[in-house]
C-alpha positions as CSV (number, residue, x, y, z in Angstrom):
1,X,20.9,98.4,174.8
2,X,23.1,97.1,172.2
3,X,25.1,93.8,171.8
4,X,28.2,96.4,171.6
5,X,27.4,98.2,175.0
6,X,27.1,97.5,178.9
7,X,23.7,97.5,180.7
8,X,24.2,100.7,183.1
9,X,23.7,99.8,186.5
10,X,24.2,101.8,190.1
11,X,27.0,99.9,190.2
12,X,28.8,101.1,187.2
13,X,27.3,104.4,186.5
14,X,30.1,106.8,187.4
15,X,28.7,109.7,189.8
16,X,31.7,112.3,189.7
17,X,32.4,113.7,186.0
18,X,29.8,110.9,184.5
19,X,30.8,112.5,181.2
20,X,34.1,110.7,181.2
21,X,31.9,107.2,181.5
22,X,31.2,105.1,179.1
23,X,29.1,101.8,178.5
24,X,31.0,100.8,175.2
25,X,32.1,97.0,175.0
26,X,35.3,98.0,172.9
27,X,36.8,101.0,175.1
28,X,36.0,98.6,178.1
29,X,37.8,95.6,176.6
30,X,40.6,97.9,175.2
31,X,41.0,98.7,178.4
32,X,41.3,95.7,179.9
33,X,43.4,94.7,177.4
34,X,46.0,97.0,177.8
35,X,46.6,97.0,181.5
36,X,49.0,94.7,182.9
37,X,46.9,94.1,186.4
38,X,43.9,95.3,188.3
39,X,42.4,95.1,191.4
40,X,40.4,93.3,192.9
41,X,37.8,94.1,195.7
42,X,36.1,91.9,197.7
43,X,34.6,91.8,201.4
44,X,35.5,89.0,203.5
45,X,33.0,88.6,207.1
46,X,31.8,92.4,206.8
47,X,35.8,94.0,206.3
48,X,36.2,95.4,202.3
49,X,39.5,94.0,200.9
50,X,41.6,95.4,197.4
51,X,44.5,93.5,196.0
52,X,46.7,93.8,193.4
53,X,47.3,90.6,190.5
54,X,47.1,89.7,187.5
55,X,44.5,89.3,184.5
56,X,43.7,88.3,181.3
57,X,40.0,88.6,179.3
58,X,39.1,86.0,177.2
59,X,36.2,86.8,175.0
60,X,33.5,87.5,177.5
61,X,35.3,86.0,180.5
62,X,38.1,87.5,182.3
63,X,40.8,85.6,184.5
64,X,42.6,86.1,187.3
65,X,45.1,83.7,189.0
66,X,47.3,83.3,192.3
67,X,48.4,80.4,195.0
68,X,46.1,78.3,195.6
69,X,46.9,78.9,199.6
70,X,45.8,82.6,198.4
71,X,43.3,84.0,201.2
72,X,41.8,85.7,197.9
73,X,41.2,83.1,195.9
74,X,40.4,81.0,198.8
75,X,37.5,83.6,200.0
76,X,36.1,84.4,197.1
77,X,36.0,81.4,194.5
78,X,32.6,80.0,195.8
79,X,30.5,82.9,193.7
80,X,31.3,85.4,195.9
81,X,30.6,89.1,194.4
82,X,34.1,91.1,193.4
83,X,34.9,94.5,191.7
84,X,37.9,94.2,189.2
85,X,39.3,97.6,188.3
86,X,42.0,98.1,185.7
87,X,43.5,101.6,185.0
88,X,46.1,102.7,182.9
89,X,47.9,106.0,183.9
90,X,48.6,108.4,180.2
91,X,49.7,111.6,182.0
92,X,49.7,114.1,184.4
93,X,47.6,117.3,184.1
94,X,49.7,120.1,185.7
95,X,46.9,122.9,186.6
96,X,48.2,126.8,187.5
97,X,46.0,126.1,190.8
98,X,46.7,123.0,193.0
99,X,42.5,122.4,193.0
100,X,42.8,121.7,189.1
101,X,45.3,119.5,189.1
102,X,44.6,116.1,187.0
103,X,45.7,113.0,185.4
104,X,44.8,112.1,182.3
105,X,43.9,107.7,183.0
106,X,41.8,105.4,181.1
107,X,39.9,102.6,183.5
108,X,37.1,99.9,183.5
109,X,35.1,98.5,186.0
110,X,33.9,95.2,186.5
111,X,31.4,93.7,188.7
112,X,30.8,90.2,189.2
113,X,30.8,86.7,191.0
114,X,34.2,84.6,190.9
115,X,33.6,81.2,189.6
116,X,36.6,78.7,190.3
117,X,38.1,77.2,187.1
118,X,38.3,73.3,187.4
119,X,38.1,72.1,184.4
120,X,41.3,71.0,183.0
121,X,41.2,72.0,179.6
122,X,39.7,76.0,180.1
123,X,42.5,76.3,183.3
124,X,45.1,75.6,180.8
125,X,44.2,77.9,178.5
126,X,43.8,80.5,180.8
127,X,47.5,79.7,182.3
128,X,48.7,79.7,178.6
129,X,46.4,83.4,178.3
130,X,47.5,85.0,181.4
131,X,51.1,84.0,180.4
132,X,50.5,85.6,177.3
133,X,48.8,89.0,178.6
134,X,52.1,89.6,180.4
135,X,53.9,89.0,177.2
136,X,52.4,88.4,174.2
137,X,53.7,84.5,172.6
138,X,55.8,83.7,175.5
139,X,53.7,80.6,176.7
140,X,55.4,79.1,173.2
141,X,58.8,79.4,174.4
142,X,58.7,79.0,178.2
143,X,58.7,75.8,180.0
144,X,54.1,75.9,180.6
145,X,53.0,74.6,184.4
146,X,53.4,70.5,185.1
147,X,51.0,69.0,187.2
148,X,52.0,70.0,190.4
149,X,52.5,73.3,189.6
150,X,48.7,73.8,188.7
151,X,47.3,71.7,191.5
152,X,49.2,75.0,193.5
153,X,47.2,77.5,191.2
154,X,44.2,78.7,191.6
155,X,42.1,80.7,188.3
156,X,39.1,82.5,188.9
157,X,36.6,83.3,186.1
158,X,34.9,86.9,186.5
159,X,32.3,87.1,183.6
160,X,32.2,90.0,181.5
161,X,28.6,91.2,182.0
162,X,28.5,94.2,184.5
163,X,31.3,97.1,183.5
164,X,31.7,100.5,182.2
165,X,34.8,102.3,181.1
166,X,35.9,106.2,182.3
167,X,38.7,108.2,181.0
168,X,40.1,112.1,181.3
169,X,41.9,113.5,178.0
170,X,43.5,116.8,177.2
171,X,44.8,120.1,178.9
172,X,44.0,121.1,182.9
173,X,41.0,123.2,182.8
174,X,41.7,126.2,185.1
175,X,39.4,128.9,186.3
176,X,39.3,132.1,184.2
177,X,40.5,134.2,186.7
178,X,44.0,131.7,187.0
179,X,44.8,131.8,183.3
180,X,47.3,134.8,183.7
181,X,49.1,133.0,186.6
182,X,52.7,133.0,185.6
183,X,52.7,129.2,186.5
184,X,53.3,126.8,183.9
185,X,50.3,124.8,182.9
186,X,49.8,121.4,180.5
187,X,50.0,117.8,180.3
188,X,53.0,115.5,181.3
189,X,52.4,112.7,179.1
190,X,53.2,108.7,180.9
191,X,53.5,105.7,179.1
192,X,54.9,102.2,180.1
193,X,58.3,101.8,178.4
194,X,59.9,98.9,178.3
195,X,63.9,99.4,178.8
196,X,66.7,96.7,177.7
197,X,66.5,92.8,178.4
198,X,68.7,92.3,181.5
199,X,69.9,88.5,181.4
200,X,69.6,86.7,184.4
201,X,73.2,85.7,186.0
202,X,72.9,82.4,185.5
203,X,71.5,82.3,181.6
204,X,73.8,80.1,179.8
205,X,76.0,81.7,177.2
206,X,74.7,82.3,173.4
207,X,71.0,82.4,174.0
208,X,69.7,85.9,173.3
209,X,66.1,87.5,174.2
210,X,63.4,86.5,171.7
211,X,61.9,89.4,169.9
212,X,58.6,89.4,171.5
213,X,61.2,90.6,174.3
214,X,63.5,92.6,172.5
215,X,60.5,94.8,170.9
216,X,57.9,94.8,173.9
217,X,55.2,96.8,174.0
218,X,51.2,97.1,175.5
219,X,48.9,96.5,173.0
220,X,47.2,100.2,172.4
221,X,44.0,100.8,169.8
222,X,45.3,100.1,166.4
223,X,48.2,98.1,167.5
């Protein structure tokens, strides 16, 4: 196995459509990349937990952060074993049977332990990165965490070691016998779009949104 791909494991090895998987560092990154948040599964005294936040990978590392009074972070910062999942939703695959209906996503999977981040100097970058996920050079212009505000954060580091990618592309595939169905068949595309800056009410006059706002948009491939 290459430098540029994932060990498979039973873990990550998709079972349903395992055609659509794929061990590939970049696509899995890219992935990660893009999407704004994941999940994150965990299993507190034998009951299976998800939750929503947000994420950021650094190089071979990816961070998640929250309240320090998190029951999350609190359960699972000793080591314990997570499953991060990111997906981004492209479109939905309109079939002219209900059984063949779709969407068209791209996801990666990510299994490992949650190390707490106490060191000073790699939790501030990953508060200045997860700021800058969200929206690319805004930890330059906002006001970054004082003291007290990180003592009430918690980052967890999730290394990048265990993960595979899976994606559906193109048209619904329906059965032969369905083709002639007078039922109109294809792909709604979905993308996230971001609409106008809406100051808040109590923005002082004259100061207008920077143009990492203005002109927002997710990092894709070749962006």
């Amino acid at each position: 196995m290459s430098a540029d791909s994932f060990a498979p494991t039973e873990r990550t090895r998709p079972h349903r459509h395992p055609e659509r998987g794929t061990y590939d560092r970049e696509v899995v990154e890219r992935t990660l990349d893009e999407a704004l948040y994941c999940h994150v599964g965990y299993v507190v005294d034998g009951t299976p937990r998800v939750l929503p936040t947000i994420h950021v990978r650094v190089g071979e590392t990816i961070y998640i952060h929250g309240s320090s009074a998190s029951h999350m972070l609190r359960a699972i910062r000793d080591g314990s074993q997570v499953c991060l999942v990111a997906t981004i939703l492209d479109g939905l695959v309109l079939a002219r049977s209900a059984f063949n209906h779709s969407m068209n996503y791209r996801s990666a999977v990510v299994f490992g332990p949650a190390r707490e981040v106490t060191d000073p100097d790699e939790k501030w970058m990953a508060q200045k990165a997860l700021v800058d996920h969200v929206c690319p050079g805004r930890s330059d212009q906002a006001r970054m965490p004082n003291e007290k505000e990180l003592r009430q954060t918690s980052i967890l580091a999730i290394p990048l070691r265990e993960a595979s990618a899976k994606a559906r592309t193109g048209p619904p595939k329906d059965d032969e016998e369905d083709v002639l169905l007078p039922v109109w068949a294809g792909v709604l595309p979905l993308r996230t779009v971001a609409g106008e800056p809406i100051d808040a009410p109590d923005l002082p006059p004259g100061i207008a949104p920077p143009a990492n706002v203005r002109l927002y948009r997710r990092p894709t491939a070749g962006s």
